[in-house]
N, C-alpha and C positions, 0 to 999 in steps of 0.2 A: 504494500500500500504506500504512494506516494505520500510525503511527507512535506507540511504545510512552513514555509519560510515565514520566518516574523515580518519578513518587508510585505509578502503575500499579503495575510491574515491581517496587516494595517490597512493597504490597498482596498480589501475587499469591504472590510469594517467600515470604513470612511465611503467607498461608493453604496453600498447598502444605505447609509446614515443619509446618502443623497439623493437615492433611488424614492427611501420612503417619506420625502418630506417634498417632494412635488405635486401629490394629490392636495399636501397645501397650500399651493401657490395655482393650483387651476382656478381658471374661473368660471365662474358661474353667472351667467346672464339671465336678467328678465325674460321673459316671453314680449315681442314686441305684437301689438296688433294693427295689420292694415285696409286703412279705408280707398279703395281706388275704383275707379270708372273702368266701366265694361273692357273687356279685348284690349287693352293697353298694353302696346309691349317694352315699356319702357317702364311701368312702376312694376312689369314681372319682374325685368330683369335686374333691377333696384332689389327686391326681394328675395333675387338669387342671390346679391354681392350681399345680404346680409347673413341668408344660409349658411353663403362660403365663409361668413367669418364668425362662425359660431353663435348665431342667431335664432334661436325659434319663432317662427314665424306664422301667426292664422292670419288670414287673407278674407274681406269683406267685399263685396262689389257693392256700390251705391253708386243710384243714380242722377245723373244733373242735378237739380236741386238740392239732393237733399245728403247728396258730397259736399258741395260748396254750403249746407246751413250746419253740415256736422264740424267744416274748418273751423265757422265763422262761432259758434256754438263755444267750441274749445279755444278759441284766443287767438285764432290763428287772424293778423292784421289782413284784408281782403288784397292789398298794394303789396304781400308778400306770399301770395298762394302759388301755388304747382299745381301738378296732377295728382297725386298721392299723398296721404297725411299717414302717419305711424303713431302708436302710442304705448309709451313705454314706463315702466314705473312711476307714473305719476306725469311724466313729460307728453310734449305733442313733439311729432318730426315732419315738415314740411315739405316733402321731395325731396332730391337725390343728395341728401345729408352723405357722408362717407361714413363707414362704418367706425372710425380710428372715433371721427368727432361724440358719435353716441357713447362710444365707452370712456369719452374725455368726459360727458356732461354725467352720466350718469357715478362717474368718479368724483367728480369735484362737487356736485349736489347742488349748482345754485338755487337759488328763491327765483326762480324764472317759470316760465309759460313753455319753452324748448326752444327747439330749432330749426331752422330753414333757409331752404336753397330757394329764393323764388324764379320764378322762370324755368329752362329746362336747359343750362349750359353744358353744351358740348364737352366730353371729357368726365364730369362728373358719372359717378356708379349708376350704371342703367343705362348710360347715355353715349356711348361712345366708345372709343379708344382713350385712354386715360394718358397716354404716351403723347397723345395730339390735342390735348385740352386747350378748351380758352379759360382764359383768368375767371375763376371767380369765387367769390365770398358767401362762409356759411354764418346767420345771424341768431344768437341769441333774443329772444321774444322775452322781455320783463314782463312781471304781472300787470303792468301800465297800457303796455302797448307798444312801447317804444324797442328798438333793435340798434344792438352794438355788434358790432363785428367778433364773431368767435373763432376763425380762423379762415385765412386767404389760403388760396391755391392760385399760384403763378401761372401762365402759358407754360405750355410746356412743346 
Protein backbone atom coordinates (compact mmCIF):
# COMPACT_ATOMS: atom_id res chain seq x y z
CA UNK A 1 0.00 0.00 0.00
CA UNK A 2 1.37 3.36 -1.14
CA UNK A 3 2.37 5.45 1.59
CA UNK A 4 0.83 9.13 2.01
CA UNK A 5 3.81 12.09 2.19
CA UNK A 6 3.36 14.99 4.79
CA UNK A 7 3.77 17.42 1.65
CA UNK A 8 0.72 15.03 0.16
CA UNK A 9 -1.65 14.94 3.20
CA UNK A 10 -1.17 19.19 3.50
CA UNK A 11 -1.81 19.60 -0.23
CA UNK A 12 -4.88 17.50 -0.14
CA UNK A 13 -6.18 18.91 3.51
CA UNK A 14 -5.97 22.49 2.32
CA UNK A 15 -7.79 21.62 -1.21
CA UNK A 16 -10.55 19.66 0.50
CA UNK A 17 -10.63 22.85 3.08
CA UNK A 18 -11.38 24.74 -0.46
CA UNK A 19 -13.35 22.31 -2.29
CA UNK A 20 -15.82 22.54 0.68
CA UNK A 21 -16.37 26.08 1.25
CA UNK A 22 -17.43 27.04 -2.33
CA UNK A 23 -21.15 25.84 -1.96
CA UNK A 24 -20.57 29.09 0.35
CA UNK A 25 -19.69 31.46 -1.80
CA UNK A 26 -22.44 30.30 -4.67
CA UNK A 27 -25.05 32.30 -5.39
CA UNK A 28 -28.35 32.38 -5.12
CA UNK A 29 -30.62 34.51 -7.01
CA UNK A 30 -34.29 35.79 -6.95
CA UNK A 31 -36.67 34.35 -9.30
CA UNK A 32 -37.14 37.28 -11.78
CA UNK A 33 -40.79 37.71 -13.34
CA UNK A 34 -41.57 38.90 -16.91
CA UNK A 35 -44.16 41.05 -18.29
CA UNK A 36 -43.76 41.24 -22.34
CA UNK A 37 -45.90 41.64 -25.44
CA UNK A 38 -46.96 38.91 -27.66
CA UNK A 39 -44.04 37.08 -30.27
CA UNK A 40 -41.35 39.60 -29.21
CA UNK A 41 -38.17 38.37 -30.09
CA UNK A 42 -36.18 40.51 -28.57
CA UNK A 43 -37.57 40.47 -24.80
CA UNK A 44 -37.10 36.25 -25.58
CA UNK A 45 -33.89 36.76 -26.01
CA UNK A 46 -33.22 39.30 -23.00
CA UNK A 47 -34.76 36.34 -21.13
CA UNK A 48 -32.21 33.83 -22.42
CA UNK A 49 -29.10 36.32 -21.49
CA UNK A 50 -30.78 36.12 -18.08
CA UNK A 51 -31.10 32.06 -18.07
CA UNK A 52 -27.41 32.00 -19.27
CA UNK A 53 -26.58 33.91 -16.39
CA UNK A 54 -28.12 32.05 -13.69
CA UNK A 55 -31.41 33.54 -13.72
CA UNK A 56 -34.82 31.86 -13.08
CA UNK A 57 -37.10 33.12 -15.03
CA UNK A 58 -41.43 32.83 -15.58
CA UNK A 59 -42.56 34.71 -18.43
CA UNK A 60 -46.19 36.63 -18.72
CA UNK A 61 -47.40 37.99 -22.13
CA UNK A 62 -49.65 41.14 -21.60
CA UNK A 63 -51.31 42.97 -23.94
CA UNK A 64 -51.06 46.61 -25.38
CA UNK A 65 -52.70 48.28 -22.68
CA UNK A 66 -52.53 46.61 -20.02
CA UNK A 67 -48.22 46.08 -20.41
CA UNK A 68 -47.90 49.77 -20.64
CA UNK A 69 -50.75 50.33 -17.38
CA UNK A 70 -48.63 47.39 -15.58
CA UNK A 71 -45.02 49.73 -16.37
CA UNK A 72 -46.87 52.77 -15.41
CA UNK A 73 -48.79 50.94 -12.24
CA UNK A 74 -45.14 49.86 -10.84
CA UNK A 75 -43.20 53.25 -11.39
CA UNK A 76 -41.90 52.79 -14.29
CA UNK A 77 -41.57 56.88 -15.78
CA UNK A 78 -43.63 56.46 -19.30
CA UNK A 79 -40.36 58.84 -21.00
CA UNK A 80 -38.31 55.78 -19.86
CA UNK A 81 -40.34 52.47 -21.14
CA UNK A 82 -39.15 49.50 -23.40
CA UNK A 83 -40.63 46.59 -24.58
CA UNK A 84 -40.31 44.22 -21.50
CA UNK A 85 -40.45 45.06 -17.77
CA UNK A 86 -38.97 42.35 -15.00
CA UNK A 87 -39.53 42.06 -11.56
CA UNK A 88 -37.38 41.01 -9.10
CA UNK A 89 -37.13 41.16 -5.37
CA UNK A 90 -38.86 43.83 -4.79
CA UNK A 91 -37.36 45.86 -7.90
CA UNK A 92 -38.86 46.78 -11.59
CA UNK A 93 -36.37 46.19 -14.70
CA UNK A 94 -37.17 48.02 -17.74
CA UNK A 95 -35.65 46.33 -20.87
CA UNK A 96 -32.50 45.09 -21.99
CA UNK A 97 -30.98 45.95 -18.24
CA UNK A 98 -27.51 43.55 -18.45
CA UNK A 99 -27.56 40.98 -16.22
CA UNK A 100 -23.99 42.10 -14.40
CA UNK A 101 -26.28 45.57 -13.49
CA UNK A 102 -29.31 43.27 -11.70
CA UNK A 103 -26.87 41.54 -9.55
CA UNK A 104 -25.03 45.19 -8.87
CA UNK A 105 -28.71 46.45 -7.68
CA UNK A 106 -29.83 43.76 -6.10
CA UNK A 107 -26.31 43.64 -4.11
CA UNK A 108 -26.09 47.17 -3.12
CA UNK A 109 -30.06 47.39 -2.16
CA UNK A 110 -30.86 50.86 -2.95
CA UNK A 111 -34.31 52.61 -1.76
CA UNK A 112 -35.15 52.83 -5.58
CA UNK A 113 -38.01 51.82 -7.97
CA UNK A 114 -35.18 49.61 -10.39
CA UNK A 115 -33.88 49.96 -13.44
CA UNK A 116 -33.91 50.79 -17.17
CA UNK A 117 -32.72 50.61 -20.49
CA UNK A 118 -35.21 52.99 -22.28
CA UNK A 119 -35.45 52.40 -25.91
CA UNK A 120 -34.12 49.37 -27.50
CA UNK A 121 -30.14 50.05 -28.06
CA UNK A 122 -28.33 48.11 -30.26
CA UNK A 123 -25.72 45.81 -28.46
CA UNK A 124 -27.48 45.77 -25.30
CA UNK A 125 -28.75 41.62 -24.13
CA UNK A 126 -31.41 40.61 -26.56
CA UNK A 127 -30.49 43.09 -28.95
CA UNK A 128 -27.64 42.58 -30.94
CA UNK A 129 -24.07 41.63 -31.04
CA UNK A 130 -22.70 43.08 -27.89
CA UNK A 131 -19.03 43.38 -29.67
CA UNK A 132 -20.80 46.15 -32.14
CA UNK A 133 -22.88 48.09 -29.54
CA UNK A 134 -23.98 51.65 -29.58
CA UNK A 135 -23.39 53.62 -26.30
CA UNK A 136 -25.79 53.44 -23.97
CA UNK A 137 -26.82 54.04 -20.28
CA UNK A 138 -28.75 51.93 -17.74
CA UNK A 139 -30.88 54.32 -15.14
CA UNK A 140 -31.71 53.98 -11.76
CA UNK A 141 -35.66 54.84 -11.06
CA UNK A 142 -35.91 56.71 -7.35
CA UNK A 143 -39.04 56.34 -5.48
CA UNK A 144 -39.68 60.03 -6.96
CA UNK A 145 -39.48 59.42 -10.22
CA UNK A 146 -36.45 60.95 -11.10
CA UNK A 147 -33.36 58.69 -12.87
CA UNK A 148 -29.56 58.82 -12.33
CA UNK A 149 -27.38 57.12 -14.36
CA UNK A 150 -26.32 53.54 -12.87
CA UNK A 151 -23.93 52.42 -15.36
CA UNK A 152 -22.68 53.48 -19.08
CA UNK A 153 -21.71 51.15 -21.65
CA UNK A 154 -19.23 52.62 -24.33
CA UNK A 155 -19.58 51.85 -28.36
CA UNK A 156 -17.92 49.20 -28.70
Amino acid sequence: MPQLSRRSLLISTASLGLVSALPLHAETLPPIHVAKGTGCECCSAWVEHLRSEGFTVTEEELYGMLLINYKLENGIPQRMTSCHTGKIDGYMIEGHVPAADIRRLLQERPDAIGLVVPGMPYGSPGMGDETDRDAYEVFLIARDGTTSVFTSYPEA
